[in-house]
C-alpha positions in Angstrom: 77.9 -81.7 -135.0 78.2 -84.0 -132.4 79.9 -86.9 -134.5 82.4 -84.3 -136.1 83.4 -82.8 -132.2 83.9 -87.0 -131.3 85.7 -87.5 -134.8 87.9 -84.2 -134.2 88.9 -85.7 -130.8 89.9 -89.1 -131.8 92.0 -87.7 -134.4 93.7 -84.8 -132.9 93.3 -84.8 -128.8 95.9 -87.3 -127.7 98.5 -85.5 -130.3 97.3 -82.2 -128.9 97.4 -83.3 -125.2 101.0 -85.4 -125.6 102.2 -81.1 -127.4 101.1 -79.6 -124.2 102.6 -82.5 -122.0 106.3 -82.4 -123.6 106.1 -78.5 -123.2 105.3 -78.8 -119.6 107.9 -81.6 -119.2 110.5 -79.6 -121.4 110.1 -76.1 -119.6 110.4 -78.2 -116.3 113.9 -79.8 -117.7 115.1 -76.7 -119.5 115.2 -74.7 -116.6 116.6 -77.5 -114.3 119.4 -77.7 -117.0 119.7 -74.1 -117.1 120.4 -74.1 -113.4 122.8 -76.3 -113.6 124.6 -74.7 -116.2 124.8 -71.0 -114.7 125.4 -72.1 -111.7 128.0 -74.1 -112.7 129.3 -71.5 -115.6 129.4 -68.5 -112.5 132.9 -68.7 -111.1 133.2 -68.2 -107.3 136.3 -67.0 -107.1 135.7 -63.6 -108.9 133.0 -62.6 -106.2 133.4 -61.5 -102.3 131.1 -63.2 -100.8 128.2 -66.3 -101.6 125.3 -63.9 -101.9 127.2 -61.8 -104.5 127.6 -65.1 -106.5 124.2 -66.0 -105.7 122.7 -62.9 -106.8 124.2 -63.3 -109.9 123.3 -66.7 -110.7 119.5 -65.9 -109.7 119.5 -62.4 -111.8 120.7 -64.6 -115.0 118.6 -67.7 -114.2 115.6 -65.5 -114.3 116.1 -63.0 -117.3 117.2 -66.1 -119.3 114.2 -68.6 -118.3 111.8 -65.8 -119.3 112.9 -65.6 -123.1 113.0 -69.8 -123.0 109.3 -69.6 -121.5 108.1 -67.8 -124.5 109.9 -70.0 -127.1 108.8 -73.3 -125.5 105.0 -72.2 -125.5 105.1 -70.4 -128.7 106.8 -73.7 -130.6 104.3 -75.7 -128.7 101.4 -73.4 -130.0 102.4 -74.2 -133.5 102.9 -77.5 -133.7 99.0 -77.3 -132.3 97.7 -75.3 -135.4 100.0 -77.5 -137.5 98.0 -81.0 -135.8 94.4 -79.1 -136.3 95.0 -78.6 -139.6 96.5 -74.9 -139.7 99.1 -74.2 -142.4 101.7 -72.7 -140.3 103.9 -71.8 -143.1 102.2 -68.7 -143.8 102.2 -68.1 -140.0 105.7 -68.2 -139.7 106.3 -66.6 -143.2 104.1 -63.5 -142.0 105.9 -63.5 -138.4 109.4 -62.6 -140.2 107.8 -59.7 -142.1 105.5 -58.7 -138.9 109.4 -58.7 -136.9 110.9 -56.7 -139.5 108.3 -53.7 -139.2 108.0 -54.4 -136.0 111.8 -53.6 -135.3 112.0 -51.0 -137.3 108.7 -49.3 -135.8 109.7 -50.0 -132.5 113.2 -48.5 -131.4 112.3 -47.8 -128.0 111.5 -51.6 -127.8 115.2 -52.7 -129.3 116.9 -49.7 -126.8 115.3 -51.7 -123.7 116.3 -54.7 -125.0 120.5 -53.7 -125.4 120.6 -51.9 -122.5 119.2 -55.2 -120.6 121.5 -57.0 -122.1 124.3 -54.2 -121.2 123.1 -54.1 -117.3 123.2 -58.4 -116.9 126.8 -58.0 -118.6 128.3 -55.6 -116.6 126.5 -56.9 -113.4 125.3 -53.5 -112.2 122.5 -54.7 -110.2 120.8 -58.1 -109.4 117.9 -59.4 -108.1 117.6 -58.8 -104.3 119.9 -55.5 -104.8 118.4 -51.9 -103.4 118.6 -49.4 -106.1 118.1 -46.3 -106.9 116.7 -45.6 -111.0 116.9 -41.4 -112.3 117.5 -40.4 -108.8 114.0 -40.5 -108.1 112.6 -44.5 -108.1 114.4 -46.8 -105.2 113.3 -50.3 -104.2 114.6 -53.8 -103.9 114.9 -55.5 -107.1 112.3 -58.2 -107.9 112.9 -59.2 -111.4 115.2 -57.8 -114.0 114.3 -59.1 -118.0 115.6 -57.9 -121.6 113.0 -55.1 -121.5 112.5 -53.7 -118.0 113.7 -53.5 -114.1 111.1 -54.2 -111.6 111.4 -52.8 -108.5 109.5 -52.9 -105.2 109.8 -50.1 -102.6 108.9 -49.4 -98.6 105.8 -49.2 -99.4 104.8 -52.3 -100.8 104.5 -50.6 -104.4 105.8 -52.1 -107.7 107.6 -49.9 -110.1 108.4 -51.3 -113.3 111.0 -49.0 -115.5 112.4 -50.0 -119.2 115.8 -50.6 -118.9 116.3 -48.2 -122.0 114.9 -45.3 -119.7 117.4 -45.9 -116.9 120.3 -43.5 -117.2 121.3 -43.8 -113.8 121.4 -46.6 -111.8 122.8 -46.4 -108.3 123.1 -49.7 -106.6 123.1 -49.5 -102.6 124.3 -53.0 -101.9 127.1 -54.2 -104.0 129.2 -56.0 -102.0 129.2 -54.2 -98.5 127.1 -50.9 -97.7 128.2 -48.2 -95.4 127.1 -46.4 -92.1 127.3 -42.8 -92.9 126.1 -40.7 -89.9 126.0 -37.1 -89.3 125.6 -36.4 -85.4 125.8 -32.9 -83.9 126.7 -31.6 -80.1 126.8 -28.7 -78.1 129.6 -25.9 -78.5 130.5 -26.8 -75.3 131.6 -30.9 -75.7 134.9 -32.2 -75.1 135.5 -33.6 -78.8 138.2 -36.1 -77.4 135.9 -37.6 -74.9 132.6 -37.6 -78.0 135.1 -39.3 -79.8 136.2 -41.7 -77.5 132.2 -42.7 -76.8 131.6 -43.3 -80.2 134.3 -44.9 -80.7 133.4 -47.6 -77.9 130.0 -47.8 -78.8 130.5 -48.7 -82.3 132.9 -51.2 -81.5 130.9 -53.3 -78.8 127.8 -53.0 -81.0 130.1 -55.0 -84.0 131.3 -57.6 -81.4 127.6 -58.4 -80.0 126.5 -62.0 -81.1 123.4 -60.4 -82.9 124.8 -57.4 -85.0 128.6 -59.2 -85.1 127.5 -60.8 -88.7 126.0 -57.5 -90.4 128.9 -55.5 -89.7 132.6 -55.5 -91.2 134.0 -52.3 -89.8 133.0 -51.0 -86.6 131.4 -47.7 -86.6 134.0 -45.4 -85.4 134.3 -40.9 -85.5 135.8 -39.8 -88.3 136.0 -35.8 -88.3 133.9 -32.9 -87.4 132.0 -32.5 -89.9 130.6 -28.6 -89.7 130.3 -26.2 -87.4 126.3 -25.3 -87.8 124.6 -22.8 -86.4 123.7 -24.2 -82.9 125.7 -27.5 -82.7 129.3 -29.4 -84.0 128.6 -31.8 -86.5 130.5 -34.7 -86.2 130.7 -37.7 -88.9 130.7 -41.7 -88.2 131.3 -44.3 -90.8 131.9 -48.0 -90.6 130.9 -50.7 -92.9 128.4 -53.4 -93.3 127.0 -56.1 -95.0 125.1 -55.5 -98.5 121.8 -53.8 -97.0 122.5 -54.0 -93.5 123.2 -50.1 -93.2 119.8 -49.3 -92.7 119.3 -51.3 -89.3 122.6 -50.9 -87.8 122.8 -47.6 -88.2 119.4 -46.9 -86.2 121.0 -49.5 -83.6 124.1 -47.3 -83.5 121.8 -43.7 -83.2 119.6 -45.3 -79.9 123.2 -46.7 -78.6 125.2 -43.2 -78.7 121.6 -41.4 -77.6 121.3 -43.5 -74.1 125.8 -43.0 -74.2 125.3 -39.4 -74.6 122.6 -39.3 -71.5 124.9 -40.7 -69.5 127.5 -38.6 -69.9 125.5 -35.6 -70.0 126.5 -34.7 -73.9 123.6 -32.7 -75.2 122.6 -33.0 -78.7 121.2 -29.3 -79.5 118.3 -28.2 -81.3 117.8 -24.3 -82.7 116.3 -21.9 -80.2 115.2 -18.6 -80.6 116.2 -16.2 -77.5 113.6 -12.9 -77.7 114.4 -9.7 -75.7 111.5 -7.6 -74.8 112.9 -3.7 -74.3 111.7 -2.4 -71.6 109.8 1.2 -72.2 
């Protein structure tokens, strides 16, 4: 037993060992190559800004590296079978008839894998993106492949959706996002001073060395927005960076709050006022 595990490794383990090195080496080469070529294939001039062609290139790199993984490893598994002796003819014979019921048992597996292909070719989302899937799932993306969108959300937790199941898909940060604030004051505010205090507060907080870079259009009033039941609800807008909305628009709110104090414009809540008859 012995002599055939020695005989078995002086025949077959530097072949088997120099397979599993050139797959290592290759996958390492491949995707420097790959880099190099989508990188260089990506032109900058049909995107706004770096990280838009960055994105890109990342999304791609990734969804495309995955697919060369498998091949590498899989060819490399082979050619072991094939050095220990394995008739690998039948293998791969067996594999075209397993693929052929296997595509047409599995639909739902060829539906993922178009519209995958259909969401990297119309660039609806990349990798780093915040999305939103159905309506219901939102998250930044982590890792887009032929067969599914993996997303992470606030709360640390991984949701991973086949791209064939996605039939909405509402990207948040494509190219700039967008302050969209709903404020409301008391019956009683001058509308042409609120508007001239949020004006000026959104325009000092865009010219401020730290929020300077996440914003493109300064925060500004736009219209009043409703007239509610105990307060005038005023809109803002203004525009940011791809998803810098979140943070400068809670900068903006604590700004106009503390502007608001000082100039005594009260921001309303619902009150009840009971009368007691008197009998």
């Amino acid at each position: 037993m012995i002599d055939s595990v020695i005989a078995f490794s002086k025949d077959h383990f530097f072949n088997i060992f120099l397979i599993i090195s050139l797959a290592y080496l290759s996958r390492k080469f491949v995707m420097i190559f790959l880099r190099r070529i989508i990188r260089g294939a990506i032109k900058s001039d049909h995107f706004k800004t770096s990280k838009d062609e960055k994105q890109r290139e990342d999304t791609l790199i990734s969804t495309v590296s995955a697919g060369l993984h498998v091949t590498i490893w899989v060819l490399a598994l082979l050619l072991i079978l094939s050095e220990v002796g394995v008739n690998i003819a039948p293998l791969i014979a067996g594999a075209g008839i397993a693929g052929l019921a296997i595509g047409f048992g599995a639909q739902s597996l060829v539906k993922d894998f178009l519209a995958g292909m259909f969401i990297l070719a119309e660039n609806q989302y990349r990798v780093g993106d915040v999305v939103q899937l159905n309506g219901s799932v939102s998250g930044v993306v982590e890792r887009i492949t032929l067969r599914e969108t993996v997303l992470r959300d606030l709360d640390g937790k991984v949701h991973h959706m086949s791209n064939g199941e996605i039939t909405l898909a509402t990207n948040m940060t494509m190219e700039y996002s967008k302050v969209n604030l709903n404020i409301g004051v008391g019956y009683q505010t001058d509308i042409e001073k609120l508007e001239k205090i949020i004006n000026e507060v959104g325009k000092k907080l865009s010219t401020e060395a730290d929020w300077q870079d996440y914003i493109i259009e300064a925060p500004k009033f736009l219209r009043i927005n409703d007239f509610a039941d105990s307060a005038i609800e005023v809109k803002i807008v203004g525009r940011t960076a791809p998803s810098k909305q979140w943070s400068v628009t809670g900068e903006l709110r604590k700004r106009l709050k503390i502007a608001f104090d000082k100039n005594d414009i009260e921001i309303p809540f619902p009150q009840r006022v009971l009368h007691q008859s008197k009998e």
